[in-house]
N, C-alpha and C positions, 0 to 999 in steps of 0.2 A: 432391938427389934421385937416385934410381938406376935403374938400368934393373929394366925390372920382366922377371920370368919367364913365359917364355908356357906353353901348352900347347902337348902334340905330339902326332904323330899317325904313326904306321910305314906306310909303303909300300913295297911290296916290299923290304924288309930294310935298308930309309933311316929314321933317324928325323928326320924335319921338325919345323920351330917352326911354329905354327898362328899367322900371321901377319895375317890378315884374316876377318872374318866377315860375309856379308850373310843373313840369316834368322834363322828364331826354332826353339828346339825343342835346341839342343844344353843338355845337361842342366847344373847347377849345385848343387854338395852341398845347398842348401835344398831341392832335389827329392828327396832322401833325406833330408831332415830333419836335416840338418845344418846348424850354424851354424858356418862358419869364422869366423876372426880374424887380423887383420894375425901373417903370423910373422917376417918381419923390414922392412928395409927393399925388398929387392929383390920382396917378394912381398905388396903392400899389402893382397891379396885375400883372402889366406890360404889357398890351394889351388891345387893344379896338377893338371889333368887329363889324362890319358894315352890317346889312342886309336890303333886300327889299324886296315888294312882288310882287309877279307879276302874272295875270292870276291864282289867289289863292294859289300860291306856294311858301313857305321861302327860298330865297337863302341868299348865304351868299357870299356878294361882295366884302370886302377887310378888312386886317385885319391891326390895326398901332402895333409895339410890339418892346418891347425894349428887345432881345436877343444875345447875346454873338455866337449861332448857327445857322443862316438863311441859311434854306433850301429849296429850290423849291415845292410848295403847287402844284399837277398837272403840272407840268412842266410850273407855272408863278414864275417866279424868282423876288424876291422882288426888292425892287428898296429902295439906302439909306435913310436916312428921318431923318431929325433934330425935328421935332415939339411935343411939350410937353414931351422930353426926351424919345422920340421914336427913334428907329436909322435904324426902317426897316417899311417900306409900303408895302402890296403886292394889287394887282388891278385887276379890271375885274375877279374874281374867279367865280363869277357866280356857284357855287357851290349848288345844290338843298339841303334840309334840312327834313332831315327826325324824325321830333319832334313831340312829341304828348304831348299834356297838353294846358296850358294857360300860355298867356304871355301878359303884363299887358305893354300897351304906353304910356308916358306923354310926351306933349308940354304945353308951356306957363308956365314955373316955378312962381309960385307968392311969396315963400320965402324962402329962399336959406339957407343951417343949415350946419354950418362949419364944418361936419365930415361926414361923411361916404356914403354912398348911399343917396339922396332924396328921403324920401317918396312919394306913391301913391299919397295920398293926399292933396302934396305939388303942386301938377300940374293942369292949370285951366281944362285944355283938359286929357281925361283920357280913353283909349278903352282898352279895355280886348277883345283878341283874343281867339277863341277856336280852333284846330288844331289838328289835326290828320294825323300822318305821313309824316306832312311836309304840309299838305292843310290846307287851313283856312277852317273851316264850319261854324265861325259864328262869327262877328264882333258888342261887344255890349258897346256902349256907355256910361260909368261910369260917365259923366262931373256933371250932375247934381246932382247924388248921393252923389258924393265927394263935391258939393258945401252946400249940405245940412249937408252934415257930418263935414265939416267946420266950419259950421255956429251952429251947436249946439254945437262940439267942444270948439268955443271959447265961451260957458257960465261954461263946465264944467274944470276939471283938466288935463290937456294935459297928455294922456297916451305918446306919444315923448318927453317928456320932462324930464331931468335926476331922476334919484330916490335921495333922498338923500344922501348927501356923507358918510354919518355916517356907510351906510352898503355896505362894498367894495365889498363883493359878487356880491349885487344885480347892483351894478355900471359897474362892469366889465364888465357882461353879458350885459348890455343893449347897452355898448359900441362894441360889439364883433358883436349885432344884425344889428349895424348901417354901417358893410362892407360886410352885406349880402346881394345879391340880390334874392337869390333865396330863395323862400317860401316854406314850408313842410306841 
């Protein structure tokens, strides 16, 4: 299995992996009537979305997707696209975001876990956004909490770390957790 590609997000001229999600409303190409499909192994979902902020506001700037149906998002027509088994880019959507919850950034990956999503606190840089209808209200700094949670982390037993194989239940589930991004 391989580590899967997240979405990102630019903040002030950084671009972050979008590493956690708690809410509903951040968009999915089936909201444009799109149907993606797995395009390799790194990207089971078939799409990667790109947003940014700007003047407090989430938009959502272009999307890569590997789909069999490209259709005009706002009347911008995708343009073809080879890269990482994407076969369609759409650009410039500039599309505002009407999302409420928290949405969790990381840059600077410090160790890379061959399957599913990277965890939170796999990233040196870490901000949690709080947002409301698509505004940010409040941008807070996680880097040091997570370097602390690291660092006590590695004297205890890695909760990320597989359960034993002997209980396939509890193996499965932990593997299912690891192509989740979004949090409940």
């Amino acid at each position: 299995m391989t580590g899967q590609i997240h979405d990102t997000c630019v903040l002030n001229n950084e671009t972050y992996e979008i590493v956690r999600i708690k809410g509903d409303n951040l968009p999915k190409p089936e909201n444009y009537g799109l149907n993606p499909r797995m395009a390799s192994t790194a990207c089971r979902r078939g799409y990667v979305m790109h947003y940014s902020l700007l003047d407090s506001q989430i938009y959502l700037d272009s999307i890569d997707i590997r789909t069999d149906n490209p259709k005009p998002i706002q009347e911008n027509s995708p343009l073809e696209n080879e890269g990482l088994g994407f076969n369609y880019k759409y650009q410039k959507l500039h599309i505002p975001i009407e999302f409420t919850g928290e949405i969790s950034l990381g840059t600077d990956l410090i160790s890379y876990v061959h399957m599913g999503f990277q965890e939170p606190s796999q990233y040196k840089k870490l901000l949690k956004l709080i947002v409301s209808e698509g505004k940010i209200k409040n941008i807070i700094d996680l880097s040091r909490e997570m370097e602390m949670y690291r660092n006590h982390r590695s004297t205890m037993k890695d909760e990320n770390s597989p359960p034993f194989f002997e209980d396939k239940n509890k193996l499965r589930r932990w593997i299912q957790e690891r192509f989740k991004i979004k949090s409940d």
